[in-house]
Structures are given as C-alpha cells and as structure tokens.
N, CA, C and O atoms as a GROMACS GRO file, in nm:
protein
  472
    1UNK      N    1  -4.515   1.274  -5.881
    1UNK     CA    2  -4.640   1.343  -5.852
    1UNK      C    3  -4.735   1.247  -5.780
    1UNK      O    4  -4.775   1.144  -5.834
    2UNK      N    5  -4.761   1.277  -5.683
    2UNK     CA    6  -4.888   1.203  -5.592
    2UNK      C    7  -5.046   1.225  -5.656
    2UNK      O    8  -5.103   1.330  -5.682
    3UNK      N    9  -5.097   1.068  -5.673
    3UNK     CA   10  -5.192   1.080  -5.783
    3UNK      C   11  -5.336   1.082  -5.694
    3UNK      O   12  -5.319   1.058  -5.574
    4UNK      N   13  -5.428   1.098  -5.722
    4UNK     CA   14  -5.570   1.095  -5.618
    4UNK      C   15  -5.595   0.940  -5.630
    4UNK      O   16  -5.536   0.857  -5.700
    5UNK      N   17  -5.660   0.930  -5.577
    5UNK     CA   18  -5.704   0.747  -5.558
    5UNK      C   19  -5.879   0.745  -5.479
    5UNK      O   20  -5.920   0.823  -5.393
    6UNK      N   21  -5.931   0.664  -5.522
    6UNK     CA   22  -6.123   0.661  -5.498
    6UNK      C   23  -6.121   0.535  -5.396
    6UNK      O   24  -6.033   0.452  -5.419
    7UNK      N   25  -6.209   0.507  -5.281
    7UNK     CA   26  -6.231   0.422  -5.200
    7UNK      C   27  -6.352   0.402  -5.218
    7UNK      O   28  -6.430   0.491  -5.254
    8UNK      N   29  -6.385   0.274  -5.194
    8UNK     CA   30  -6.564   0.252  -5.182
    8UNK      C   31  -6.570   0.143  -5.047
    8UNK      O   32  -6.535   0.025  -5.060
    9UNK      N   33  -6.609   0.190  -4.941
    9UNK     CA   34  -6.645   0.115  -4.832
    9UNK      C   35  -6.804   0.056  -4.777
    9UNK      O   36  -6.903   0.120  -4.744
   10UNK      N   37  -6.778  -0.099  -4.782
   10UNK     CA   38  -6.933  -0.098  -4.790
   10UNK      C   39  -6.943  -0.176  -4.642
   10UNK      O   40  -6.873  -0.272  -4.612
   11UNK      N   41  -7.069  -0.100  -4.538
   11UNK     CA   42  -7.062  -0.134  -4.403
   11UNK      C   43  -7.174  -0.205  -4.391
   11UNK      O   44  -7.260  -0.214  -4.478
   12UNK      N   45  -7.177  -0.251  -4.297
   12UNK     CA   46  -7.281  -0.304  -4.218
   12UNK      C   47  -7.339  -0.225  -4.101
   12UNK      O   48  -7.269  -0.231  -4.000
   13UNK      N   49  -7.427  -0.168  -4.093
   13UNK     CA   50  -7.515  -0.098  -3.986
   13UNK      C   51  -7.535  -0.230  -3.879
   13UNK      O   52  -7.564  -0.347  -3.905
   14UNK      N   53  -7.509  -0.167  -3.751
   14UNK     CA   54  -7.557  -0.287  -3.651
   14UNK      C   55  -7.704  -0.265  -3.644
   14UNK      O   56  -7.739  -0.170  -3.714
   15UNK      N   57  -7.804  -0.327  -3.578
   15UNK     CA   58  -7.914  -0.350  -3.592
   15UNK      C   59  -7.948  -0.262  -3.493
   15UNK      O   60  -7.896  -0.269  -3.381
   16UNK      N   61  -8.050  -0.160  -3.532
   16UNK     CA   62  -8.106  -0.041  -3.433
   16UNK      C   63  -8.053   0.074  -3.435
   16UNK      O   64  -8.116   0.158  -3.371
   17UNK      N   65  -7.915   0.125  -3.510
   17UNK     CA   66  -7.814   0.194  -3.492
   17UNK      C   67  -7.808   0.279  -3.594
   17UNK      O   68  -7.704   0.344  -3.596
   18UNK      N   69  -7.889   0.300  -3.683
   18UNK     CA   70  -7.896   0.359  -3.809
   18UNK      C   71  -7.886   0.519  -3.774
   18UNK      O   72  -7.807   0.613  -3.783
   19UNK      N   73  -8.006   0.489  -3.733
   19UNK     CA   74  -7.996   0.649  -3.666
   19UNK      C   75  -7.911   0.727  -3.600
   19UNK      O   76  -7.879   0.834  -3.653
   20UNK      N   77  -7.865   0.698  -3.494
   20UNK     CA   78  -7.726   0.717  -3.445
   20UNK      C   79  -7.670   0.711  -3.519
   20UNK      O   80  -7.651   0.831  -3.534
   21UNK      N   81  -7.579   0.636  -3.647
   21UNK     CA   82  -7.467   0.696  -3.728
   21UNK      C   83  -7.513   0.716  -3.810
   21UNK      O   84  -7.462   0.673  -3.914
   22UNK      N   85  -7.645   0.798  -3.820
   22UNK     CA   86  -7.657   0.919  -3.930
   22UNK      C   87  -7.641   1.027  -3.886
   22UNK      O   88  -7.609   1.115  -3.966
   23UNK      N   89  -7.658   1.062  -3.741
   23UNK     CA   90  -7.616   1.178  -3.662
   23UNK      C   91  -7.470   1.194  -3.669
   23UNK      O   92  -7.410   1.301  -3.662
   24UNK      N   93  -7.406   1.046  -3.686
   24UNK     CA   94  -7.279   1.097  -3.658
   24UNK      C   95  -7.237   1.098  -3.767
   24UNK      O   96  -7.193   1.212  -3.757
   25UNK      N   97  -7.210   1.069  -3.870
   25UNK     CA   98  -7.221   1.049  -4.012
   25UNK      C   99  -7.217   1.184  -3.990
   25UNK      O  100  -7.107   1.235  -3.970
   26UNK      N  101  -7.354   1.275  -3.990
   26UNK     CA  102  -7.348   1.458  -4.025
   26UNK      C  103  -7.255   1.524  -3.948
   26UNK      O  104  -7.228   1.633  -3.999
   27UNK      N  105  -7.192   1.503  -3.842
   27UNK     CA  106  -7.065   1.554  -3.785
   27UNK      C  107  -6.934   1.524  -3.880
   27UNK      O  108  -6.868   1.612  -3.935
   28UNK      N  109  -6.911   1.380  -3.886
   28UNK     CA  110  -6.814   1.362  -3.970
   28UNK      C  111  -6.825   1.472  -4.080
   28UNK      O  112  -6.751   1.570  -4.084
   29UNK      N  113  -6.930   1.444  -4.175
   29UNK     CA  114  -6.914   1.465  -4.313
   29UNK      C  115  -6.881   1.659  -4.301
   29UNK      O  116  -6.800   1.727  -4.364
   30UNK      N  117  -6.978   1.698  -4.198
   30UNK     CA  118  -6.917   1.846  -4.166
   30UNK      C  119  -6.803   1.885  -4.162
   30UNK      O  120  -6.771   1.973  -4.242
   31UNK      N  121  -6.715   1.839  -4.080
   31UNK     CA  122  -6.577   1.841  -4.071
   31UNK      C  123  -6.524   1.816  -4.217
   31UNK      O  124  -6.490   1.909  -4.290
   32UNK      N  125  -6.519   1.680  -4.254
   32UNK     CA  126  -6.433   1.616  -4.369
   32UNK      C  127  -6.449   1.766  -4.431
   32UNK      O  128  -6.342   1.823  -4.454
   33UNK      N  129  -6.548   1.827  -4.456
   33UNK     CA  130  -6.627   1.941  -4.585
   33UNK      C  131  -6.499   2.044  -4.583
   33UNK      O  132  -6.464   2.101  -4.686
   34UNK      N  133  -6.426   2.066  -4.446
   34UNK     CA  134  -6.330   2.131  -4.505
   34UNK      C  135  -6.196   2.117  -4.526
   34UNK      O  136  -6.115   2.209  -4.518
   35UNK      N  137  -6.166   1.986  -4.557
   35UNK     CA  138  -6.005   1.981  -4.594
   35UNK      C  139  -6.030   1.954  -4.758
   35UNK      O  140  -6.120   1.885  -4.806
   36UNK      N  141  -5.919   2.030  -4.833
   36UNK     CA  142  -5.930   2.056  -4.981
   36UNK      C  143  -5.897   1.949  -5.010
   36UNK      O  144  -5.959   1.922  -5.113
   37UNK      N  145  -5.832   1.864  -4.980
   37UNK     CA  146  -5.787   1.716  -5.034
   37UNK      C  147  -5.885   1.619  -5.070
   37UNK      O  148  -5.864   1.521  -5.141
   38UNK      N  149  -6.026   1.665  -5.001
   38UNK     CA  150  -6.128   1.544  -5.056
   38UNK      C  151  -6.187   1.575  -5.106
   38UNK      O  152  -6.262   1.670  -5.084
   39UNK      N  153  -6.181   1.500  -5.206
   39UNK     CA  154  -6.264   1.545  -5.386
   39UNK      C  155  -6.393   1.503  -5.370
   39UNK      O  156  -6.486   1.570  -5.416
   40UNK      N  157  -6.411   1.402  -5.310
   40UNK     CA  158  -6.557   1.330  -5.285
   40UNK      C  159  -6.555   1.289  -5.142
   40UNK      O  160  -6.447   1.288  -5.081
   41UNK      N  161  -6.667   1.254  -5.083
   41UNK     CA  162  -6.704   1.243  -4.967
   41UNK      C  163  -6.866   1.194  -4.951
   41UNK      O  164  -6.948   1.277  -4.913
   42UNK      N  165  -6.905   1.068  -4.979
   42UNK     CA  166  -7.047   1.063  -4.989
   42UNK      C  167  -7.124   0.908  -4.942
   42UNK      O  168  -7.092   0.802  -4.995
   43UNK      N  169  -7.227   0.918  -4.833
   43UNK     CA  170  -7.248   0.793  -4.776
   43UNK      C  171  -7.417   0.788  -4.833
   43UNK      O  172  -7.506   0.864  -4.872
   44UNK      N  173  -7.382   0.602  -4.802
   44UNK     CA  174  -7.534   0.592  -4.899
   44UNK      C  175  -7.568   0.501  -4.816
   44UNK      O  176  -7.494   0.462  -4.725
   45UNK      N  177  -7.689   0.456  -4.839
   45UNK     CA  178  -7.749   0.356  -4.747
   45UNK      C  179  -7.874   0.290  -4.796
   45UNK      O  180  -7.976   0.354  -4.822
   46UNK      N  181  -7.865   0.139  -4.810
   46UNK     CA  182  -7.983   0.028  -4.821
   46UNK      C  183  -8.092   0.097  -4.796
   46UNK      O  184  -8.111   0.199  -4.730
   47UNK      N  185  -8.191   0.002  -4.882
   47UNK     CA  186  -8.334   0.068  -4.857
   47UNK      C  187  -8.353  -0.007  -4.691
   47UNK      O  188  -8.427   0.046  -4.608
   48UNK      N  189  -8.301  -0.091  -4.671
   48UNK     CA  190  -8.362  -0.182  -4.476
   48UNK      C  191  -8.217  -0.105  -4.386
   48UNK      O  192  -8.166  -0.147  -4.282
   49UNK      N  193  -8.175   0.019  -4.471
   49UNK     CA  194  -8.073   0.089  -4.336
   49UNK      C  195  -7.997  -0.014  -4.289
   49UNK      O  196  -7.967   0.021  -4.175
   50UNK      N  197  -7.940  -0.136  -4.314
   50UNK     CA  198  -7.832  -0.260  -4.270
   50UNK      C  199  -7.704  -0.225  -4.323
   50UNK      O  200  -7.602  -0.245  -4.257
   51UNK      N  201  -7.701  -0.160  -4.465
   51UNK     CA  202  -7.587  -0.186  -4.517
   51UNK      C  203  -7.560  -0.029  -4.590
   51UNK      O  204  -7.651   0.028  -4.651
   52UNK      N  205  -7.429   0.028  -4.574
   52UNK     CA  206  -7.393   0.142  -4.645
   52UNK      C  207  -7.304   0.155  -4.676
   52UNK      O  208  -7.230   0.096  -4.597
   53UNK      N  209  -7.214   0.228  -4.798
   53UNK     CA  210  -7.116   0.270  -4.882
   53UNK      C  211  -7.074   0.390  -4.840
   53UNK      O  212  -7.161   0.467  -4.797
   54UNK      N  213  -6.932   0.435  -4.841
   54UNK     CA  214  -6.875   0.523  -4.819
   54UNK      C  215  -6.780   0.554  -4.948
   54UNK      O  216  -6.691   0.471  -4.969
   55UNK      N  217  -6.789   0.653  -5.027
   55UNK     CA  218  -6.738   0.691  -5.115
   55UNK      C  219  -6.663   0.823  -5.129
   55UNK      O  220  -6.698   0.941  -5.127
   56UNK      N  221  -6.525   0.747  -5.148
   56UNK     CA  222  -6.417   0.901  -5.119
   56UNK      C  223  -6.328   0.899  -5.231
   56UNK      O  224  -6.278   0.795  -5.276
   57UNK      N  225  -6.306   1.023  -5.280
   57UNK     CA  226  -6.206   1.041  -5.342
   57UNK      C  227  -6.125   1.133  -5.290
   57UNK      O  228  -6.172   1.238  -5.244
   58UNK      N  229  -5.955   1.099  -5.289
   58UNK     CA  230  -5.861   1.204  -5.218
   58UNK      C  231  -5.762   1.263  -5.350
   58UNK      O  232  -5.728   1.181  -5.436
   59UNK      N  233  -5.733   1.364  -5.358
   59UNK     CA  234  -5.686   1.457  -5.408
   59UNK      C  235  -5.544   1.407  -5.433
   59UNK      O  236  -5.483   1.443  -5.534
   60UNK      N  237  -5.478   1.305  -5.322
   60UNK     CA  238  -5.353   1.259  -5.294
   60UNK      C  239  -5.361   1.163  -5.171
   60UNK      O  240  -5.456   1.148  -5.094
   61UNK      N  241  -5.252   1.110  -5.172
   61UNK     CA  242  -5.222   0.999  -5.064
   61UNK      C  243  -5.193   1.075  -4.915
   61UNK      O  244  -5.228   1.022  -4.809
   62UNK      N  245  -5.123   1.204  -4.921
   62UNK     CA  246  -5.148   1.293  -4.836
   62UNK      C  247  -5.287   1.354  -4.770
   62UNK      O  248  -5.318   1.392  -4.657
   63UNK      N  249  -5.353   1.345  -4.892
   63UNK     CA  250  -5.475   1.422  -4.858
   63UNK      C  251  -5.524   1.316  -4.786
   63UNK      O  252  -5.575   1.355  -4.682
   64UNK      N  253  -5.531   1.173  -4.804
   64UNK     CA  254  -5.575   1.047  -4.694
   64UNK      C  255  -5.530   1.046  -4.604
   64UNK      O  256  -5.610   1.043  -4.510
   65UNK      N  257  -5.390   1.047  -4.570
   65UNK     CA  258  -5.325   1.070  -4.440
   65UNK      C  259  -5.374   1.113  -4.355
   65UNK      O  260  -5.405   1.051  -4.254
   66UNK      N  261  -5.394   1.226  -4.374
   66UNK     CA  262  -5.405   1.338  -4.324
   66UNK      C  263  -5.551   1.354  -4.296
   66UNK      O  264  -5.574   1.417  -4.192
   67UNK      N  265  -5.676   1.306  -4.377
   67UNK     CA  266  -5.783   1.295  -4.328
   67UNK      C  267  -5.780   1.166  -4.218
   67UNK      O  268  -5.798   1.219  -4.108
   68UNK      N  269  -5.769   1.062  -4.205
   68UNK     CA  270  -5.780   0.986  -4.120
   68UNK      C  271  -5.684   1.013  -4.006
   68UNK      O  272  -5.712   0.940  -3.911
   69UNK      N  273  -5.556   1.114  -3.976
   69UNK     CA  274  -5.469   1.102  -3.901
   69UNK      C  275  -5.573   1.212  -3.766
   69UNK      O  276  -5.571   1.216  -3.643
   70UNK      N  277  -5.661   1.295  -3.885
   70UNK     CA  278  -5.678   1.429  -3.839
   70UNK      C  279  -5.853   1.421  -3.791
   70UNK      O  280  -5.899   1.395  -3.680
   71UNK      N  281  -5.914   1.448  -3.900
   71UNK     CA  282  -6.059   1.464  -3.889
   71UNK      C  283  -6.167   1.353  -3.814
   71UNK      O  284  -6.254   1.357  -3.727
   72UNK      N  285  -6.086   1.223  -3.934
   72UNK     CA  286  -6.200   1.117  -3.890
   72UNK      C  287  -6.126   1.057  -3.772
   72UNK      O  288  -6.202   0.998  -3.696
   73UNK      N  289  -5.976   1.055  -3.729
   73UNK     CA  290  -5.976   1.012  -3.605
   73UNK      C  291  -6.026   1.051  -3.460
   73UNK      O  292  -6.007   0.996  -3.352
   74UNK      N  293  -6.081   1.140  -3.488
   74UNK     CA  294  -6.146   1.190  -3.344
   74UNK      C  295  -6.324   1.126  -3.367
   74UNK      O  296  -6.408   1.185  -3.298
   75UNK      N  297  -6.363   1.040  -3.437
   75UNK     CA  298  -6.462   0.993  -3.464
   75UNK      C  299  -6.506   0.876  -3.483
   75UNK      O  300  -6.624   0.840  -3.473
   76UNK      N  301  -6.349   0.765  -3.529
   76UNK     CA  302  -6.333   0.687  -3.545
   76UNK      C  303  -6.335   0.563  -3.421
   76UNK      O  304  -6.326   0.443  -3.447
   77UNK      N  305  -6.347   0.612  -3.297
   77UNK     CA  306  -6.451   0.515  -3.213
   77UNK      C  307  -6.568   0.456  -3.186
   77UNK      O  308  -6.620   0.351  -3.147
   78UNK      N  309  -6.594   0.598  -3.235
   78UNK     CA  310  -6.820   0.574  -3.198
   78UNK      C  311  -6.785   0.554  -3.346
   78UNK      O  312  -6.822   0.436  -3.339
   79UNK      N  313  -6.744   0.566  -3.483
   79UNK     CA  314  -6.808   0.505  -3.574
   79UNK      C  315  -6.794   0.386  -3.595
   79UNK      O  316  -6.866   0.318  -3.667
   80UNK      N  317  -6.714   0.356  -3.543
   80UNK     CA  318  -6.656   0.168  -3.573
   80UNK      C  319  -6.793   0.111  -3.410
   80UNK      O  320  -6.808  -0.011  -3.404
   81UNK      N  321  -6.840   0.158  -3.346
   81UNK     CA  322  -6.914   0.072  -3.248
   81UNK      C  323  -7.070   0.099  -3.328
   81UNK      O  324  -7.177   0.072  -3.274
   82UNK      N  325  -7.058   0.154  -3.459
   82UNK     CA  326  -7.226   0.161  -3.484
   82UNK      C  327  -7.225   0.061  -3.669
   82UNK      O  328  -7.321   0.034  -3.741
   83UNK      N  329  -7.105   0.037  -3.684
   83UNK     CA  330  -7.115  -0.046  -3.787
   83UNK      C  331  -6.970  -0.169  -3.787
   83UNK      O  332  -6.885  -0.173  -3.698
   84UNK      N  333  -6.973  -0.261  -3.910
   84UNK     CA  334  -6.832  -0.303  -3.913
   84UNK      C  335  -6.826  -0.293  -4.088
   84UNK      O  336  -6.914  -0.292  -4.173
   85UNK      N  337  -6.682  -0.287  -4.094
   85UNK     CA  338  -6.648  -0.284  -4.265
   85UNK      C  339  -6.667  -0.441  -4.308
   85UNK      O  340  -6.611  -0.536  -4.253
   86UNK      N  341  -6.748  -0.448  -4.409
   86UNK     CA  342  -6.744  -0.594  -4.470
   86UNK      C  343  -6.640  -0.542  -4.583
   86UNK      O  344  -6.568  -0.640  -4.603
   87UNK      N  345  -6.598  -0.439  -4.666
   87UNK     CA  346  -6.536  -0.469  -4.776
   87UNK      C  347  -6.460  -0.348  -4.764
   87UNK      O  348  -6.484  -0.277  -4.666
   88UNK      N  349  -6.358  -0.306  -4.861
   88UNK     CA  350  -6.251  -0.201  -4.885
   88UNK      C  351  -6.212  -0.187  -5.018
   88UNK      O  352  -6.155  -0.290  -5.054
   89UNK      N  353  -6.220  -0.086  -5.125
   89UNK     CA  354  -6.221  -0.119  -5.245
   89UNK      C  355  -6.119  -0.007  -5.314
   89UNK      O  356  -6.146   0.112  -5.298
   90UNK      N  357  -6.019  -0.040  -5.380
   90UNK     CA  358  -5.961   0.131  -5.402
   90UNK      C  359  -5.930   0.092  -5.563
   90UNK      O  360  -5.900  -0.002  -5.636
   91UNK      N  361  -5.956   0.210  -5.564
   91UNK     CA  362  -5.914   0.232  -5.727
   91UNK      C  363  -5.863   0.368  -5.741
   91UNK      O  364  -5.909   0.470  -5.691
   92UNK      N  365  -5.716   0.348  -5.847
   92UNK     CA  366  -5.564   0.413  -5.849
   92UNK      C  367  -5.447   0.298  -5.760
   92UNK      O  368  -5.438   0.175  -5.760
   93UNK      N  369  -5.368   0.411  -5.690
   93UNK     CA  370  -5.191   0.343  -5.612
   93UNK      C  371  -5.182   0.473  -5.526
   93UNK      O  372  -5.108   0.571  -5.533
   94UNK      N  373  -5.304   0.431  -5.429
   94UNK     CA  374  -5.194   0.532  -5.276
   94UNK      C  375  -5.023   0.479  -5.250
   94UNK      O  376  -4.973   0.367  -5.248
   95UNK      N  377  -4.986   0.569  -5.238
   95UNK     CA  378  -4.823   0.566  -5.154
   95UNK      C  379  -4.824   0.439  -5.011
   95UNK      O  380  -4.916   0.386  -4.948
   96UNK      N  381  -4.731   0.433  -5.006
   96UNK     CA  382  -4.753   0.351  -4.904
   96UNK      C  383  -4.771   0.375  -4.744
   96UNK      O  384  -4.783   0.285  -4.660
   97UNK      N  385  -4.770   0.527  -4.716
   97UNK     CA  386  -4.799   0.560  -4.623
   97UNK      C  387  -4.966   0.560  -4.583
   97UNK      O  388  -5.020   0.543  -4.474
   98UNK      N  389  -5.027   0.587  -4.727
   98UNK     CA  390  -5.163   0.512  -4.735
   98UNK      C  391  -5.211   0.409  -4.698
   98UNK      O  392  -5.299   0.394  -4.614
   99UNK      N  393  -5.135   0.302  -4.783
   99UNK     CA  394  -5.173   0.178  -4.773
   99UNK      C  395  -5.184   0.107  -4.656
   99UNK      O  396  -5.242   0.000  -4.642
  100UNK      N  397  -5.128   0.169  -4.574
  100UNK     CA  398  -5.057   0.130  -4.408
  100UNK      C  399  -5.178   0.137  -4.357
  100UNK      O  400  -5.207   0.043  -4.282
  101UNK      N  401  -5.290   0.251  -4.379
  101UNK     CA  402  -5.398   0.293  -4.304
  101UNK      C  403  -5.561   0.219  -4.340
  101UNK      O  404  -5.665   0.201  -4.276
  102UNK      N  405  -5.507   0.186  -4.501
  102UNK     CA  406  -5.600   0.093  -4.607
  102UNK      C  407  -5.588  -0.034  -4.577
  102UNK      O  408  -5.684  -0.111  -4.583
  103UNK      N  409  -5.465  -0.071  -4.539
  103UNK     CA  410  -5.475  -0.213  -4.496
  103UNK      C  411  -5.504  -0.289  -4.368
  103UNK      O  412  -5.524  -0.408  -4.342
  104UNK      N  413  -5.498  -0.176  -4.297
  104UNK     CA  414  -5.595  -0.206  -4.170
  104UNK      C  415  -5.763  -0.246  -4.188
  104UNK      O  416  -5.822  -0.285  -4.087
  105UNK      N  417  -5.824  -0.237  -4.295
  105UNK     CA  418  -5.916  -0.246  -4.290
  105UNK      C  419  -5.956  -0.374  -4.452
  105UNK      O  420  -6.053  -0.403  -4.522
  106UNK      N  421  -5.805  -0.415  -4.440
  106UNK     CA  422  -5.838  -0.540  -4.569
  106UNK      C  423  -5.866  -0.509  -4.736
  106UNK      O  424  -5.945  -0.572  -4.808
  107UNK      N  425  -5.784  -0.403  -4.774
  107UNK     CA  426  -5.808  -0.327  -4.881
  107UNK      C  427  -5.779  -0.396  -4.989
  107UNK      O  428  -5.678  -0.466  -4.982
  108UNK      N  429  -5.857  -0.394  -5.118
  108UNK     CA  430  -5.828  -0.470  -5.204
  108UNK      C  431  -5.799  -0.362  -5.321
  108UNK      O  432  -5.884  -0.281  -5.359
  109UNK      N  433  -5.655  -0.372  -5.378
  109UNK     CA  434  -5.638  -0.304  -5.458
  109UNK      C  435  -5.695  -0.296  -5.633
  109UNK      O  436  -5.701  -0.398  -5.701
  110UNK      N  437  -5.726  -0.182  -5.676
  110UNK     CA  438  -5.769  -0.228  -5.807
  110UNK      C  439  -5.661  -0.140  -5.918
  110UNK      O  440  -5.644  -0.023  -5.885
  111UNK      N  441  -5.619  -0.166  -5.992
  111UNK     CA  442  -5.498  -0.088  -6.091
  111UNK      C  443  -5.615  -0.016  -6.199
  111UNK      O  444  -5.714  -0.084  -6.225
  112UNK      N  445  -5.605   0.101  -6.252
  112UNK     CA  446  -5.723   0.152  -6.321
  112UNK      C  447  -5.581   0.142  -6.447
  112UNK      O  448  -5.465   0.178  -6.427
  113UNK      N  449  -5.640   0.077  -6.586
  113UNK     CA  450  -5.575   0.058  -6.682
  113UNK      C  451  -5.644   0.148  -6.799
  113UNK      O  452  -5.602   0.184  -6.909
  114UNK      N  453  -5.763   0.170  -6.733
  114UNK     CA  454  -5.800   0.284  -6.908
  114UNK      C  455  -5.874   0.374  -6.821
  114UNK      O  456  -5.864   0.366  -6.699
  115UNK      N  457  -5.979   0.496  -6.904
  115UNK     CA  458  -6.053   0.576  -6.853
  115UNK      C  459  -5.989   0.674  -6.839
  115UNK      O  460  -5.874   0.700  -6.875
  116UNK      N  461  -6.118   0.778  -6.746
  116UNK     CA  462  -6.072   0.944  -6.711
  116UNK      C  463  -6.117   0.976  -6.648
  116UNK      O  464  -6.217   0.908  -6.626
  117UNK      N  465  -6.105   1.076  -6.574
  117UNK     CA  466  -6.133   1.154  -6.455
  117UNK      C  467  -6.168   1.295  -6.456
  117UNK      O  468  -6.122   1.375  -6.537
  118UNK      N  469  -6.238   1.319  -6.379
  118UNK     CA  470  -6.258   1.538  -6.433
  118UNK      C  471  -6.295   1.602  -6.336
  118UNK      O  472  -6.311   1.724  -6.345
   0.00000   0.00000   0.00000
C-alpha cells in the first residue's frame, strides 16, 4: 500500500519579488486545488516577506508524481526565478519514484516512529 508522506519547504524570496510569487503562488495553488491526491497544500511567509514554507501533504507517492510531473511543472520556471530552496524536509517513505524528484532539491529524510494522522 502506498503511504501519504508531508513535505515542508522553506524558501528564500529574492529581494523585491514577493509580490510576484504571490501572484504566482495563487495560480499554482488554484490548479494544485484540484488533484485529489493533495491532502494539504499551504504557503506561509515571514513577517520581512524573505523567507517562506511550503507545506504539502500527498495522499501517495503517486499523488507527488504526478503533481510535480503535471500541475506544478508548467510553473516550475517562473517559480524557481522568484525564490531558491534553502531546505527540504519529509516526513513518512515516498517510493522511490518520489524520491528521484525530492532529491533534486536535497531532501532530508525523516522516519515518523510514533504518532497519528486524521
């Protein structure tokens, strides 16, 4: 059974650019809104707009695939020229067809040993 798995991405806003990828940010997040695979989907941002979190949870390792193969790659130019990833954080075990796409961006795995989910 393919298990869901949580990401926490924390960026760096380039300087002046906030604005612009909050516009684009609301395109993305529009889109993402309709594939059933993402359980969560939610960006946050510093009080000085420099630095922001991206918080996803996928349904499955498919459901990641498949969002980055699909949605966010048609976006994934202009968003990478308005910030850079300082960190990559996952908690669960994407498949490794995941990991392929996670480790492009320096992912640090975390094993969840207790807790729950709902």
């Amino acid at each position: 059974m393919d298990k869901e798995f949580t990401s926490l991405f924390t960026l760096d806003v380039n300087p002046g650019q906030f604005d612009a990828f909050k516009a684009l940010v609301a395109e993305i997040v529009a889109a993402t809104r309709q594939e059933p695979g993402v359980l969560t989907y939610q960006y946050s941002v510093s009080a000085d707009s420099q630095s922001a979190h991206i918080l996803e949870r996928y349904a499955s390792s498919a459901a990641f695939v498949s969002h980055v193969e699909g949605t966010f790659g048609g976006f994934a130019e202009r968003f990478l020229s308005f910030v850079a990833v300082r960190s990559l954080v996952i908690y669960g075990d994407p498949d490794a067809a995941a990991r392929k796409g996670l480790d492009a961006f320096g992912a640090t795995y975390m094993t969840i040993f207790a807790g729950f989910s709902r």
